[in-house]
N, C-alpha and C positions, 0 to 999 in steps of 0.2 A: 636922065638928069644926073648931073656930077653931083657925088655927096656933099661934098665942099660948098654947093648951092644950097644947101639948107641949114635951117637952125632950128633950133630946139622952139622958137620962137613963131617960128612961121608954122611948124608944126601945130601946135595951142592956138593958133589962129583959124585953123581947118574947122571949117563949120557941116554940120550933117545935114543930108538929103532926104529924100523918101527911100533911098535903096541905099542898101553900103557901097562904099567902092573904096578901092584901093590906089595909094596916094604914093608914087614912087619915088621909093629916095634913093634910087642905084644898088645897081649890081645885085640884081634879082631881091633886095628888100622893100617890101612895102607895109605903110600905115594902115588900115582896116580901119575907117570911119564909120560908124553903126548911127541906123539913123536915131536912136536916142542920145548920141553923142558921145558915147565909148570907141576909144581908140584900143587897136594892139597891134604890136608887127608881127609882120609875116614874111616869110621867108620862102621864096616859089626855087624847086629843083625840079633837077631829074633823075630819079632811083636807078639805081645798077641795072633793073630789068629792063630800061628804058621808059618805064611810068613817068609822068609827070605829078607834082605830088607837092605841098604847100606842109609846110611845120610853124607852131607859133612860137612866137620870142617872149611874150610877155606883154602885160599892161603899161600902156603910155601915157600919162609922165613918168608913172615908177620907174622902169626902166628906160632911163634916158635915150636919147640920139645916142653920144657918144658908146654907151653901151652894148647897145645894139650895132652899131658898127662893127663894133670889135667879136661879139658874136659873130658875127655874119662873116667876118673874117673869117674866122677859128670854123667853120662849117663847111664855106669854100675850100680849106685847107686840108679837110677830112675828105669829101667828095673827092677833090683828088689826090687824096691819097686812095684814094678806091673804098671808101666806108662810107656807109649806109649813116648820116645825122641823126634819124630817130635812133637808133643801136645806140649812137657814141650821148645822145643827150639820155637815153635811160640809163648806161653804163656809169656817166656820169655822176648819176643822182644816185646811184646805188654808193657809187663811190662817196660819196659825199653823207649820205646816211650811214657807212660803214665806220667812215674819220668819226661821228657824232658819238657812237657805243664804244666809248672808251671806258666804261665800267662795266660789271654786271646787272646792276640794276638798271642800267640804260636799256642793255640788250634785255633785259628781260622784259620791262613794259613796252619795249617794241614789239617784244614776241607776245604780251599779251594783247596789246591792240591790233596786230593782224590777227592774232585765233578769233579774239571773240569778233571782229569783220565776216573772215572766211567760215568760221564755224556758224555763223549767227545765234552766239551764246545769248540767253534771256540776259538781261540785265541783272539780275539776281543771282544769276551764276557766275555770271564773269565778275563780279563786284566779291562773288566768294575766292575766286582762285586768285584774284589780284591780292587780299587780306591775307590769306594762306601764306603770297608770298612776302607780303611786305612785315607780316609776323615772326617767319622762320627763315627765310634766308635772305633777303636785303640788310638787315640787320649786320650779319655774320659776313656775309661774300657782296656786298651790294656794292661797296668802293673800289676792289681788286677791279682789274681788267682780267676778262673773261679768258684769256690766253693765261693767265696765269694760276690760275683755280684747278688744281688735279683733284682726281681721287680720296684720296688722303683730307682733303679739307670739305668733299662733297658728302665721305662717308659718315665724316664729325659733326655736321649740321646735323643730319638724317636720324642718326645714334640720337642724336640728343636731346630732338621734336619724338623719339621713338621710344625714350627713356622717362620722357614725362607722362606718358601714358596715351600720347596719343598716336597708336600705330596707326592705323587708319591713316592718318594723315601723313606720317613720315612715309606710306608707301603711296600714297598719294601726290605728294610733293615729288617723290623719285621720279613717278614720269612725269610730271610736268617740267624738272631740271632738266630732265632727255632731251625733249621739246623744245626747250629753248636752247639747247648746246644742238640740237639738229639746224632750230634755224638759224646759228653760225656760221654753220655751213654750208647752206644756201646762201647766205647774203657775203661769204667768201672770209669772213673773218678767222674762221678756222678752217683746216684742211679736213677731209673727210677723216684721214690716220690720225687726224689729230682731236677726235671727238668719243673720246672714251666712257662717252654716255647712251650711246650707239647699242642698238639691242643686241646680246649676247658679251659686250664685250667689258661693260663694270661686272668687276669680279666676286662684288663685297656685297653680303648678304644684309638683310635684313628681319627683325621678328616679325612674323607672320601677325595680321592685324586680328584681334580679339570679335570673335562673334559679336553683331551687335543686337542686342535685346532692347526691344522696346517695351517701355512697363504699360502694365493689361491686367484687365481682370477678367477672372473665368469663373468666378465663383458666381451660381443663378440668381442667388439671395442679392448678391452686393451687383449684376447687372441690374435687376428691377430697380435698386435705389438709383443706380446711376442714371437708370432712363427716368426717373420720375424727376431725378434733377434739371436733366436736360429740358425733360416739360414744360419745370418750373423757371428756366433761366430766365432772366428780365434784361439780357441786353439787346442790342440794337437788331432788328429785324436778320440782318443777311448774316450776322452772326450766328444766331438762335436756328436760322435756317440750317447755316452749314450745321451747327451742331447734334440738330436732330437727325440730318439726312443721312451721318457720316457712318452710325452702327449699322443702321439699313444697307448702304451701298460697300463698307469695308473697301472701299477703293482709296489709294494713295492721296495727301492731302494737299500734294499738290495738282494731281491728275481733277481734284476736285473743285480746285481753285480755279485752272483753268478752264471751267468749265462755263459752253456759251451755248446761247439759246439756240443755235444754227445747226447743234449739233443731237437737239434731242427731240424725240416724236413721241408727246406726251399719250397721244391717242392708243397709237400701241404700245406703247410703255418700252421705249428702249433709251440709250444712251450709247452716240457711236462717239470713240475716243479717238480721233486721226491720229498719224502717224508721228506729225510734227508735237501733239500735246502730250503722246506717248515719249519721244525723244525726249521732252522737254525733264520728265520728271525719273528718266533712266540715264539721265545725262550723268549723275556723279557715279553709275557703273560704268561709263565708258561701251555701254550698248546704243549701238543707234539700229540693231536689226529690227524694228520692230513695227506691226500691222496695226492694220482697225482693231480698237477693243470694243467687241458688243457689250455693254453693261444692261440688263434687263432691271426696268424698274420697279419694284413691289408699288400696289397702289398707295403706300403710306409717303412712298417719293414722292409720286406724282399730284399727290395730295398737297407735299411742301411747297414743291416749282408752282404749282397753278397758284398759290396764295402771293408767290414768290410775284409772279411774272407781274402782278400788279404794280411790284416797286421798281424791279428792276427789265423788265420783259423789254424797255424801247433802248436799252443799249444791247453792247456786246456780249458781256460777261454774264451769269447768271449770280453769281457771289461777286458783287461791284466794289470797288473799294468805298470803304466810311467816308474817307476823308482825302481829299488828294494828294497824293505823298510825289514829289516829285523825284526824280532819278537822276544819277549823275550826268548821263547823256541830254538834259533837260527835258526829256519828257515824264508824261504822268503814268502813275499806276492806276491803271483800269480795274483791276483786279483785286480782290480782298488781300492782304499781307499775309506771309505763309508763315508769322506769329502769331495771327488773328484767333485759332482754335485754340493753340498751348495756352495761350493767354486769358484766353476765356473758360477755362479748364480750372485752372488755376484761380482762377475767381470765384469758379464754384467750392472749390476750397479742398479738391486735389491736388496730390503732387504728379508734377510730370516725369518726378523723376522716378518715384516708387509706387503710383497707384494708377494712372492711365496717360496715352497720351495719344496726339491725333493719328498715330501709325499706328496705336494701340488697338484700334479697332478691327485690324484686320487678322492680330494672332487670336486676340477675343473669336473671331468670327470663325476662322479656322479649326480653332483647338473644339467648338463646342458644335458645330455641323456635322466633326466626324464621329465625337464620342457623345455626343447627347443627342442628335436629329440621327445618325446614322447615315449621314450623304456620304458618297464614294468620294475618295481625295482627290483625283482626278481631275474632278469637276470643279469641286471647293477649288484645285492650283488654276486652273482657267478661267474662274473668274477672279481670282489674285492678278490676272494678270502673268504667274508664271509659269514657265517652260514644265510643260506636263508631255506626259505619252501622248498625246496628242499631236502636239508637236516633233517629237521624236521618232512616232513611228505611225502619224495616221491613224492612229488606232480607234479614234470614232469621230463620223462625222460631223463636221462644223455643224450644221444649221439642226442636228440633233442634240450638241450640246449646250448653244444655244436654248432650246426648249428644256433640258434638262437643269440647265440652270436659270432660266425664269421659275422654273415648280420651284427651285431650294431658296432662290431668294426671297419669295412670296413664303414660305412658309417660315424662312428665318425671322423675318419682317414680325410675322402674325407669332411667333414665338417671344419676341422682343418685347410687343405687348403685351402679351399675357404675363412673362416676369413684373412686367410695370403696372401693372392692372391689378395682379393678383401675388400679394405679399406673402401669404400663407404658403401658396402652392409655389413657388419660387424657394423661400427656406427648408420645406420639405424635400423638393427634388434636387437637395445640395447636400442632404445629410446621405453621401454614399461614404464605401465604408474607406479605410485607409490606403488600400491598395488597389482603390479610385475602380473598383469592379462594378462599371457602368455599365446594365442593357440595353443597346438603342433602341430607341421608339420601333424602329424600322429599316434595314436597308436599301438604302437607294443602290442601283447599279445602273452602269452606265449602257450596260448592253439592249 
């Protein structure tokens, strides 16, 4: 059929069947009638290797006849010129996204919504490094085009987010700038020589970011009151929950957040952390090496979840969200908000900045297993979750210290209440002397 014989008209007049079929309007282009009644062209060839091989054009009426012709043109004209059409139609659209990033902050939220796609950042992460960037550098370099942004104007942003006291962040922000001048260079906007954010080659240093301390208390007298608070808290169930579980388990708050029923066996008292809820909450170190975390439950856990499972036991999550908060991408959060502790902390009428907070639990937990219970650090670093001899040289087997660390949980647990239980003996075994010359209960050893 000569193109010339058709119209846009008789096109829209094409009625659908029970099977699609394809409706020829010349020179290898055809309409795709679906039998719901969706139209699009198509365009049948023959690939360089001799395949035969069909590419779409688009939705019809959007893209008109005449449109489509003139594509169809521009295709034939490729084919022989000896090029492959899908190559020149993705070259295309690369092209055509490259024209669009004519500033920095163009390129940048391109390169934020590929990472957080390709990385499958949680929603609360990538909602964090987008803010990061729309705080400190969209601001400053967000109108320049990217080819004209050097050194010199990257090192003065960095200085000046590092001057206000937050290093952390200005060396944080550094690679993420990397990152998005690297995918310049993949999407061709900059030459590879022309990307001097490239590792080894920005020259210009930075202050090294400030330890970060989480405020805790270690003192036996002031845990007792703080667990009697926690007893006493009057907020909403999965609150109160996490609240009491969290000195018990000293696991990250947000490794505890996500945490689902699928993942724990109340019967033998364990807690397995996959790899992906592990990623989830190592993700602002830029670790993704990371395994099953066994967490052994003391029965004062497993006491919580079982009272727990009644509220929340027929969904996903074990800490469910209060209230449905929804998410930029429009979905919901299933999950309590990684506010929900600080916040409820602060209600009881601590500060989180100077007397505990929900990561507080865990130097609590640390600092007083090795100088007050006597357990080897080893063990305490492996159920933190961190990188102990263990790791580093094998030095004792997994499913031993697994059992070595259900005994110090269970007896931290059983320590926790006695400070809460027993007021007296809690202020007594606080009064050590200045130069903190404490004798442990007992040593645990790992051997």
């Amino acid at each position: 059929m000569s193109k010339n014989s058709i119209s846009n008209d008789q096109l829209l007049a094409l009625r659908p069947r029970d099977k699609e079929y394809l409706f020829d309007c010349g020179d290898s282009l055809f309409l795709r009638v679906r039998p719901n009644g969706g139209k699009t062209w198509v365009r049948r060839y023959t690939r360089l290797d001799g395949e035969r091989s069909r590419m779409g054009l688009g939705i019809f009426p959007k893209v008109t006849l005449d449109a489509a012709l003139k594509e169809n043109i521009s295709i034939s004209l490729a084919i022989d010129a000896g090029q492959d059409p899908r190559h020149r139609n993705v070259e295309k659209k690369v092209a055509q996204l490259r024209a669009s990033l004519d500033t920095f902050e163009k390129v940048g939220r391109e390169w934020h919504r590929h990472a957080s796609m390709v990385e499958e950042w949680s929603p609360s992460y990538s909602a964090k490094i987008l803010r990061m960037l729309e705080l400190h550098a969209f601001p400053r370099l967000g109108k320049f085009p990217i080819t004209l942004i050097h050194p010199p104007e990257i090192e003065t942003v960095l200085l000046a987010v590092s001057a206000a006291g937050t290093r952390e962040t200005a060396n944080r922000l550094r690679e993420k700038l990397a990152l998005i001048f690297g995918r310049t260079v993949t999407l061709k906007i900059l030459a590879p020589g022309q990307n001097f954010m490239a590792k080894g080659v920005a020259n210009f240093s930075l202050p090294k970011p400030r330890k970060r301390r989480f405020a805790t208390i270690k003192d036996p007298a002031k845990i007792g009151q703080l667990m009697r608070d926690l007893q006493a808290y009057q907020g909403h169930l999965v609150t109160r929950s996490a609240l009491l579980i969290m000195p018990y388990l000293f696991q990250r708050p947000g490794q505890i957040r996500h945490m689902q029923w699928a993942h724990l066996d109340l019967d033998r008292g364990f807690w397995t952390c996959p790899p992906e809820i592990m990623k989830m909450v190592h993700r602002e170190k830029d670790n993704d090496d990371v395994e099953d975390h066994i967490v052994p439950l003391p029965h004062q856990a497993v006491d919580i979840l079982v009272q727990l499972h009644k509220f929340s036991g027929h969904g996903e999550y074990v800490f469910r969200g209060i209230s449905r908060r929804r998410n930029k991408d429009g979905s919901y959060t299933e999950m309590m908000s990684d506010n929900t502790i600080n916040k409820a902390i602060r209600r009881m009428g601590y500060s989180t900045q100077k007397d505990i907070t929900g990561h507080g639990f865990r130097s609590m937990a640390r600092t007083l297993l090795v100088e007050r219970l006597g357990w080897d650090k080893d063990i305490v670093e492996r159920h933190l979750a961190h990188v102990s001899r263990e790791e580093l040289g094998n030095t004792y087997d997994r499913a031993e210290f697994v059992k070595q660390r259900a005994k110090m949980i269970q007896e931290w647990a059983d320590y926790l209440d006695g400070l809460r239980d027993n007021p007296d003996e809690s202020e007594s075994s606080s009064s050590g002397t200045a130069d903190n010359n404490v004798v442990p209960m007992r040593r645990r050893l790992a051997s």
